[in-house]
Structures are given as C-alpha cells and as structure tokens.
C-alpha positions in Angstrom: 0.0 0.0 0.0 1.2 3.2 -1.2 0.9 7.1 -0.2 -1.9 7.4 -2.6 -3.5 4.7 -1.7 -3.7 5.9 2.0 -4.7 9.5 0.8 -7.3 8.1 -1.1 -8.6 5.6 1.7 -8.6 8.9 4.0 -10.5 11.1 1.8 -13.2 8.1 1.2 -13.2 7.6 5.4 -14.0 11.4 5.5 -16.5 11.5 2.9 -18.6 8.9 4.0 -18.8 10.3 8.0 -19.4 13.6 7.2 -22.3 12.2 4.8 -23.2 9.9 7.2 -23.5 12.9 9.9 -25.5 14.9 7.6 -28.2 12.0 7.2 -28.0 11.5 11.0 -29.5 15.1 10.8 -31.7 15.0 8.6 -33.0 12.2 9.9 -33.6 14.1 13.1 -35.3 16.5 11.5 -37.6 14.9 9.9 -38.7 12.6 13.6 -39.8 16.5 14.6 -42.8 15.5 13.2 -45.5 14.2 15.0 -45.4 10.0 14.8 -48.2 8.5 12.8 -48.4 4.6 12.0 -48.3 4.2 8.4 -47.5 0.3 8.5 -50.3 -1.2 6.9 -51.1 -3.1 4.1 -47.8 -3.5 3.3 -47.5 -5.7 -0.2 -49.4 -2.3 -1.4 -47.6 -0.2 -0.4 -44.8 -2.7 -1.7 -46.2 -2.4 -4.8 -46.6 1.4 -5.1 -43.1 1.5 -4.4 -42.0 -0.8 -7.2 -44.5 0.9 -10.3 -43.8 4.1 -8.9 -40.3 5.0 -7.6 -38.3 1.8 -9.4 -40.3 1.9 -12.3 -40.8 5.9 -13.0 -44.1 5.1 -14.0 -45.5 8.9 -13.6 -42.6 10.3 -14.9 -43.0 9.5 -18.7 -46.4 11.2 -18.4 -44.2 13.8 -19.8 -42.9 11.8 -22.1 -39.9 13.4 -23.4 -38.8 14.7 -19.9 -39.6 11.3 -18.6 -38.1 9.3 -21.0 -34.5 11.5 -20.2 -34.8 11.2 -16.3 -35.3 7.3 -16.9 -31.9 7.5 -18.5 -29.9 9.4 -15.7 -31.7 6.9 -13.3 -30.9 4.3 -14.9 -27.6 5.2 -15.5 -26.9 6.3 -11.8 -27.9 3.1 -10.3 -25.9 1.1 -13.0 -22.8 2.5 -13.0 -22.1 2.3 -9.5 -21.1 -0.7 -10.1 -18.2 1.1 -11.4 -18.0 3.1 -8.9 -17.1 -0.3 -6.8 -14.6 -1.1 -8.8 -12.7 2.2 -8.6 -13.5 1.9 -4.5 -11.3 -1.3 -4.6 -8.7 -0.1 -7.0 -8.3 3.0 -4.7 -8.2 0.7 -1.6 -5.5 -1.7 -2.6 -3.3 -0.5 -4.9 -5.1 -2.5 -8.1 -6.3 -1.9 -11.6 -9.4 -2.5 -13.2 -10.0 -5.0 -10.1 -13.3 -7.0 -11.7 -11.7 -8.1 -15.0 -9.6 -10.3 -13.1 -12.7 -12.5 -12.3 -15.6 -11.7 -14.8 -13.5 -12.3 -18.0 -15.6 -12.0 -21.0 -18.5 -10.3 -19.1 -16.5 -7.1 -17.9 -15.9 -6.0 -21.4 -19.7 -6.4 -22.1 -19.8 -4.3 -18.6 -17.7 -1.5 -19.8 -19.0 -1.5 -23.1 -22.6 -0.6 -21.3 -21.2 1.5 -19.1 -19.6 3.9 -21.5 -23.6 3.9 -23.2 -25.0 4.6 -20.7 -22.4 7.8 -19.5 -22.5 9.0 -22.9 -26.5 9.0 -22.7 -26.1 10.7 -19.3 -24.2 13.3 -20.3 -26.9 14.2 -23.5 -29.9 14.1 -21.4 -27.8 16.5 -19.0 -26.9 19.1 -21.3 -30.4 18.5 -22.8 -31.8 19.5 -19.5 -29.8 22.3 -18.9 -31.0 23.4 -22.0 -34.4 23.5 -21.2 -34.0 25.0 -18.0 -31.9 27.8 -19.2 -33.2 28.3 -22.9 -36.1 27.1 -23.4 -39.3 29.1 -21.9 -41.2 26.3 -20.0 -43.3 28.0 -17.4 -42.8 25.9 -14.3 -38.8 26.1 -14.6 -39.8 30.2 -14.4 -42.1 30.4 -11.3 -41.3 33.0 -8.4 -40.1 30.2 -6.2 -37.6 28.6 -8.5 -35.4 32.3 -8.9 -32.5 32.0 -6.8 -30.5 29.2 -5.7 -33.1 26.4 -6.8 -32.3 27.6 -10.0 -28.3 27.3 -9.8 -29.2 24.2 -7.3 -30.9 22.1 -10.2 -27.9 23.5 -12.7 -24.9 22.8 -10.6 -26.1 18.8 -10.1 -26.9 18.8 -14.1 -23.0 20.5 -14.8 -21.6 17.7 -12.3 -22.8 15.2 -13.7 -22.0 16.5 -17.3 -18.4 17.2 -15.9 -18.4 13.3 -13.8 -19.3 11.5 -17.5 -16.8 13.3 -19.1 -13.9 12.5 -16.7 -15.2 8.8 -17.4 -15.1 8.7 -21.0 -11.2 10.4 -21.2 -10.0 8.1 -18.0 -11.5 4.9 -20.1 -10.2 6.4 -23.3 -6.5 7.2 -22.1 -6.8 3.4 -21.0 -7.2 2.5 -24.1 -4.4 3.9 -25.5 -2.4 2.7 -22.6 -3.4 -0.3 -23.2 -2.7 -0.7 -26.9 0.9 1.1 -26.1 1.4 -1.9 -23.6 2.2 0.6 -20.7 3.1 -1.1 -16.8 0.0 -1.9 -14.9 -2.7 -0.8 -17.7 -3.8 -4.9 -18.4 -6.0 -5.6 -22.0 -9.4 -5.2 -20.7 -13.0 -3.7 -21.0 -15.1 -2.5 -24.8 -14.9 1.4 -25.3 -17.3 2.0 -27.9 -17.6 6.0 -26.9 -14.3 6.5 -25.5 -12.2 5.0 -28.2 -13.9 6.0 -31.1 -15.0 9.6 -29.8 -12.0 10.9 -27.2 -9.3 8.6 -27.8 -8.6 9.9 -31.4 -7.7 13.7 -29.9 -4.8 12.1 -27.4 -3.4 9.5 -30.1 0.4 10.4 -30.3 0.7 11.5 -26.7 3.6 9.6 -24.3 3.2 7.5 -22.2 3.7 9.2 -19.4 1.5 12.4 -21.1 -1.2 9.5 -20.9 -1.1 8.2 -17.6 -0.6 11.6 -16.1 -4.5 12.4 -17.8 -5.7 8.7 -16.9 -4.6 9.4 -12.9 -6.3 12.6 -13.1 -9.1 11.9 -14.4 -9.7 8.9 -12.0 -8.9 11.2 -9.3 -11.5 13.9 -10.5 -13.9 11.2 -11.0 -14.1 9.7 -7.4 -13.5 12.5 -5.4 -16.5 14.6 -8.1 -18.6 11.5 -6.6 -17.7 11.9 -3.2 -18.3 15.6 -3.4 -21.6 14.8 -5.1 -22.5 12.4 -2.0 -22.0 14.9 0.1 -23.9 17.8 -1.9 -27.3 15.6 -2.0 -28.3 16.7 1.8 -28.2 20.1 0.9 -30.1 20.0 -2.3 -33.5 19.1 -3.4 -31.2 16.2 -5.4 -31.7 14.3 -2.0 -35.0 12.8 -3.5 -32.6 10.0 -4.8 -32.8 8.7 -1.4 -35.7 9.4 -0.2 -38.1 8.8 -3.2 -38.1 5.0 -2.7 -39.5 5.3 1.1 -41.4 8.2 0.4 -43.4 6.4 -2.3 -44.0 3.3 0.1 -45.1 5.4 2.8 -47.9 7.5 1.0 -51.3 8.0 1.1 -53.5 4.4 0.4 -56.8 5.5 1.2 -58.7 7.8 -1.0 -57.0 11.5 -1.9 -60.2 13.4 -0.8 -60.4 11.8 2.3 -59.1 14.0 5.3 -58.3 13.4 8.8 -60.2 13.7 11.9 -59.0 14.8 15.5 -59.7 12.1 17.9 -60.7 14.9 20.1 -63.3 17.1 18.1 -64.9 13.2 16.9 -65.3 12.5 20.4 -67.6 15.5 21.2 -69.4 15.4 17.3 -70.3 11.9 18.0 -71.5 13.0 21.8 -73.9 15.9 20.2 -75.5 12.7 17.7 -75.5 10.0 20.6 -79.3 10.3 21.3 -77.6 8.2 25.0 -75.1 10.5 25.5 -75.7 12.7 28.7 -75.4 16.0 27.6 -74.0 18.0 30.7 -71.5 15.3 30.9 -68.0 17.0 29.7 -65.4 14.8 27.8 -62.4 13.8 29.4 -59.8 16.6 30.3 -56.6 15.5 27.6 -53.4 14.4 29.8 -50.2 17.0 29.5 -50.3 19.4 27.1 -53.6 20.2 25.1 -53.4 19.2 21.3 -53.0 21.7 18.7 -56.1 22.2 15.9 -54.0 21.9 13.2 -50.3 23.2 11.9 -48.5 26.7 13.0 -45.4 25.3 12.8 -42.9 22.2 11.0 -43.2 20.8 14.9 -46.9 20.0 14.3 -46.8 18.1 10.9 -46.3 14.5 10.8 -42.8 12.6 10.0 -44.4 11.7 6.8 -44.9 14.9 5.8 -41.6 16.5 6.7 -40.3 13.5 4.8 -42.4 14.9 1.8 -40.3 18.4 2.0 -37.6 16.5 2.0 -38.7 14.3 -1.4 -39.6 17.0 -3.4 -37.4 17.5 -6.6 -38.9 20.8 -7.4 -39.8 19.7 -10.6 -42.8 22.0 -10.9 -45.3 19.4 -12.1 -47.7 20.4 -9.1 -47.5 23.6 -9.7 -48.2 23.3 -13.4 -51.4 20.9 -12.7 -52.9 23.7 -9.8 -55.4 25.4 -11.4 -55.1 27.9 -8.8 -51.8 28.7 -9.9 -52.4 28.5 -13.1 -55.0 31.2 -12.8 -52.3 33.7 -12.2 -53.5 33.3 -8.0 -50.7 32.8 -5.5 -50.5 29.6 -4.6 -47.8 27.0 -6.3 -47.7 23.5 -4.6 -44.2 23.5 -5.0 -43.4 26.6 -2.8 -45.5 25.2 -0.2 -43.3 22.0 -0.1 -40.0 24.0 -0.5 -40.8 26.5 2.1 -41.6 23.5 4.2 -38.0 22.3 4.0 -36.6 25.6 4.5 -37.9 25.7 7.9 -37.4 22.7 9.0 -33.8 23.3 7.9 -34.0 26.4 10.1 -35.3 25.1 12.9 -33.0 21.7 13.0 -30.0 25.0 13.1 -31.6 26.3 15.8 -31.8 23.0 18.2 -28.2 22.5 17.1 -27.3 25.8 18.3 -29.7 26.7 20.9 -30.8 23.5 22.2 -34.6 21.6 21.2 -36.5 23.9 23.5 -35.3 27.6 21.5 -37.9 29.5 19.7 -36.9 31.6 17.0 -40.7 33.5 17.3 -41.0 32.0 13.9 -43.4 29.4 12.1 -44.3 27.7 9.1 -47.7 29.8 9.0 -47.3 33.7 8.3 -43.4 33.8 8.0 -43.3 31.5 5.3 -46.7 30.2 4.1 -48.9 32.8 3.9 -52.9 32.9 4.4 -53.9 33.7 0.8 -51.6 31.1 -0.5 -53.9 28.2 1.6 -57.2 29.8 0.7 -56.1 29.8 -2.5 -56.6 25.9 -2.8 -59.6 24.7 -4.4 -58.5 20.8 -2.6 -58.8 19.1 -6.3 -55.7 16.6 -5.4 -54.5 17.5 -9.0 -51.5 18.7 -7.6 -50.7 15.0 -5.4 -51.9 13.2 -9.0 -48.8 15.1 -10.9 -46.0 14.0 -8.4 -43.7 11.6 -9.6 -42.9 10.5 -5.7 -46.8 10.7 -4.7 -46.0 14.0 -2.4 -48.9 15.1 -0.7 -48.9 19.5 -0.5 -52.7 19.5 -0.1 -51.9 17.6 3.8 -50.1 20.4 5.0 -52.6 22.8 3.5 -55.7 21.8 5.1 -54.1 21.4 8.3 -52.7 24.7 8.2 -56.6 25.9 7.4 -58.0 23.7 10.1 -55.0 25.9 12.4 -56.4 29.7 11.3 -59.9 28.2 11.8 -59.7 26.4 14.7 -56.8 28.5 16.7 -57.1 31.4 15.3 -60.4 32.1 14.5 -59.6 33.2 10.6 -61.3 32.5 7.6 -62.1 34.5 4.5 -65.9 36.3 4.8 -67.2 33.7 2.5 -66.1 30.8 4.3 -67.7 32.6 7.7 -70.9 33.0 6.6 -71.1 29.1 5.4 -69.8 28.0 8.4 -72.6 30.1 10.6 -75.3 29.2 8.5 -74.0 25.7 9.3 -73.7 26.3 12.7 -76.9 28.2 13.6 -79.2 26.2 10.2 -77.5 22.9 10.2 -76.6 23.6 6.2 -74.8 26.1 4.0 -77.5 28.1 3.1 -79.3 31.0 4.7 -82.5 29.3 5.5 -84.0 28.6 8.2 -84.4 24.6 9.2 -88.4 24.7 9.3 -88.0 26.5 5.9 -85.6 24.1 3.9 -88.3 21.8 2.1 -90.7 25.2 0.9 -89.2 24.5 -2.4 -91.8 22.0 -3.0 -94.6 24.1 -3.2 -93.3 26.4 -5.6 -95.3 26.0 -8.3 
C-alpha cells in the first residue's frame, strides 16, 4: 500500500462520516414530526413502491422529460457498479480490479457503461437546456429564482463534468493499453471512449497519458464523493428518499381528510341520542393538542419526509389550477418552504438546544394565508407528483390551524360556516324553511 492509496482511503473515510452525519440530521429532523403509523397493508404499499419510484411510471407522463430522467436513473444506479470497482482499486493499490474475475463479461460491462455515460451526459446538457433556454413556465415560477435555479444546474454541470472524466479516464486506458504501458492490463469495450475521445490524445507519451488517466480517475471519485456529500443540501436528495417516500404515501382515497380524535369524540357525543349532555369529555393528559399546523413541529414525520422528497420539478405547480390562474398559490413553494424551515429550525436546536424559539413558524413567515385559501382541494397537484408528495396535507391542516386556533377565515367561508352552525346547512335558510321548495309551483 502506497501514499496514494492511503490518501485516497482517508478522503473516502471522511467523505462517507461527514455524509453519514449529515443524514444523521436529517434524519432528526424529519422525527420533529408528529409520529403517525403508516404500516399497513404492506404488499401495497410494496407495490406502489415498485411501479412508482423503481419503475418511474408517472414520470413518462411527460414523455420526453420522462423518458431523459429514466436514463440518468438508470444510469446512476448502473454505474455504481463502477463506482465499486474504482473503491477497490483506490483501496489496494489494483487496476481494473473486476476483470480479473468476470472475464468475458467485464468487457460487455464496460462496453454498457460507456452507453450509458454517454447517454447521461446528452440528457444532461439537454436539461440544462431546457431550463436555461427554453421558456417552460414551471422552470420560471417565483419560487424557482435564486439558488433552486443554480441548485438544479450545478447537479446537471456535475454530472456532465463526472461523465466526461469517465469517458477520457477509459479512453487514455485504451491507449495505454494498446501502447502496452506497466500496470494498464487488455481489458473492457470502449465504444464511446475509443472512437469519440481517444482519437484527440493519439500520439501523446506514455507518461502524457497516464498523467491524464490518474487525473481523471482522481476527478472522477472524489467529483462522486463531493456529489454524495452535496445531495443533503439540495432538493437532489430525492434520490434517497423517493423509494420510502413512495411506500409510505397515502392508500386510502385523496379526498379523504383526517379527523381529531378529540373534536370526533364531542361530534359523535352531540349525535349520541344516549349521551348525557352536561357530561363534559375527558380533560386531555399533559399538554392540550394543537387544531392543526402553525409550525414544522406540528406536521407528521411523513410529511416533513415529503419536503424532503420533493425534486422541485414543478409538475404540481403546473397541474394547480389555482396557480395556473395567475393566483398565489404553487404547490411546490408550499413544499419548499416547508424544507426551509425545518432546515432552520433543525439549526436552531443545534445551536440553541430543542427547546429555542426563534418566534418564527411555518404559517405567516413562510406560508402565507392567501396562499392556503387559495386551494380549491382538487388533489391534481398529489396526481402530478412523480414520488406521490402530498402538499394538499399540509394545507388543510394549516386551514383547520387559522380556523380552529385562530379564529380566521375569508368572509365567505364565515358565513357558510354560521349558517352551518346556527341552520345545520350552507345556506341562509331557516331549518323549518328548507323543504318550501316543493310548493313552488
């Protein structure tokens, strides 16, 4: 073992605890939220998973988009098995570590891999295309100005920048190879590298070659473990968390809304014909539960895992028919701004300890009261996500919060909601009057 095999076996120590620390945090972050048991029906949920986050089955509803993710996917999960073999080569000292073993089969390997980097690297500068060129109005919303603009292009650059240190370190193998050089052994298919790179270093040294092999390798695993470390601080994270979030989403029906154990109880007291009605319920043990969300604190885990899924792709946004109407609400934002406290508050415990207020919350600092009136609750927005995120949850709790705690609703929503109250309907009748319409003649 040499000095560049223990520098390498240092920087790949550091990487991975300082990404594992990172995912210890977010992981904190997102058990703020309250605990709910999502653990049934599991071969459903199994099966949601597999149709939906392995098999990117509402992403080629945009068909040319989907059809370009499908290849990064694919070819992210693919070649890390290449990734491996530069792990072990880095480790102890080897070279090209799996050809030793897979004979025949590395070379139809390689030859797949350097497809499926060249395809990478088109789709990439494809997308950055239409993100920076092309006018495609959910890439321009309000929300998306800023860094989750140069976010979603610094990932897109990296992995342009990642393929291409691939495709020269395979294609100064080559040459190395054919020029018999120490150490480089006759192995692998380069049908993009030899054909398309190789031919602009043919005539260089030896030594001219290996110097750009070696520093290409270098770029390429330490661009990787950069990139591993990067994910927890972009929305790029949904490569992790897609495949849980998916299996933990909603089963039941995407109108259906939750009730408070606590305002059930009483309902279904005021109906119980039994019931005796001076008899008060039960006074609640510790502190009184909230009506609703003010703050990140008083979602569930599930949902906090949702802020954390999103991949601010806009689709949502571009479904809402609210915002599509020109109003102010965008899905989207509402899932983004959900992260960005959560974020803030997880600094704040880390700084200040878990019991600090900051005076802020999710509700008026970040979310404001026009944007969650502003939903007309058609689901269309939970129907568009690719990784079955659920905005419209946070929404309505957040409403049943201004209405419940705060005693805020728009003047529309008050009058139906006393007429309900004081006529047991919507409208302004009275009860004795509701069936007059039958003698109308």
């Amino acid at each position: 073992m040499d000095t560049a095999n223990i520098i390498f076996i240092l920087i790949a120590i550091g990487a991975i605890a300082l990404f594992a620390k990172n995912l210890k945090t977010i992981n904190r972050n997102i058990n703020l939220g309250k605990d709910v048991d999502i653990s049934d029906n599991k071969s459903e949920r199994w099966k949601k998973m597999l149709m939906i986050a392995i098999g990117q089955s509402k992403m080629v509803k945009k068909p040319i988009s989907g059809f370009l993710h499908i290849i990064v996917y694919v070819g992210f999960i693919i070649i890390n098995i290449e990734v491996l073999e530069i792990l072990t080569d880095g480790i102890f000292g080897t070279h090209r570590f799996f050809a030793s073993f897979l004979g025949p089969l590395y070379d139809v390997l390689i030859f797949s891999f350097e497809w499926l980097a060249f395809l990478v690297l088109v789709a990439c500068v494809i997308f950055l295309i239409r993100r920076n060129m092309l006018s495609i109005r959910r890439f321009g919303l309000k929300e998306m100005m800023g860094w989750p603009k140069t976010d979603a292009n610094i990932i897109l650059v990296v992995e342009v920048l990642l393929m291409g240190a691939f495709l020269t370190m395979n294609a100064s193998d080559y040459l190395l190879q054919g020029l018999n050089a120490n150490h480089y052994i006759v192995a692998g298919s380069y049908p993009i590298s030899a054909n398309l790179i190789a031919p602009l270093m043919d005539g260089m040294s030896i030594s001219s070659l290996v110097a750009i092999e070696r520093a290409t390798w270098w770029f390429h695993i330490i661009g990787i473990f950069a990139f591993l470390n990067y994910l927890p601080y972009s929305k790029h994270f949904h490569i992790m968390l897609a495949f849980p979030n998916v299996f933990y989403s909603k089963l039941n029906p995407k109108g259906q809304f939750t009730n408070m154990e606590s305002v059930k109880k009483e309902v279904e007291m005021m109906f119980d014909p039994a019931a005796d009605p001076y008899a008060a319920p039960a006074e609640p043990v510790g502190e009184p539960e909230r009506f609703g969300v003010k703050d990140v604190t008083d979602l569930s885990w599930k949902s906090l895992m949702d802020a954390y899924s999103c991949t601010e792709c806009g689709r949502c946004s571009e479904q809402c028919p609210a915002n599509i109407t020109g109003k102010l609400l965008s899905p989207r934002k509402i899932m983004m701004d959900t992260r960005d406290r959560l974020e803030e508050v997880g600094k704040n415990i880390d700084k200040h300890g878990k019991d600090y207020s900051d005076g802020k919350s999710l509700l008026g600092d970040y979310i404001s009261e026009e944007e969650l009136w502003a939903c007309t609750t058609c689901n269309a927005c939970v129907e568009a996500c690719p990784v079955s995120i659920d905005p419209l949850s946070i929404i309505v709790e957040m409403r049943r919060s201004l209405i419940m705690e705060d005693s805020k609703a728009p003047s529309e929503l008050t009058g139906m909601l006393s007429n309900i109250e004081n006529n047991g309907a919507p409208w302004q009748f009275a009860t004795a009057d509701r069936l007059n319409w039958r003698d109308e003649k």
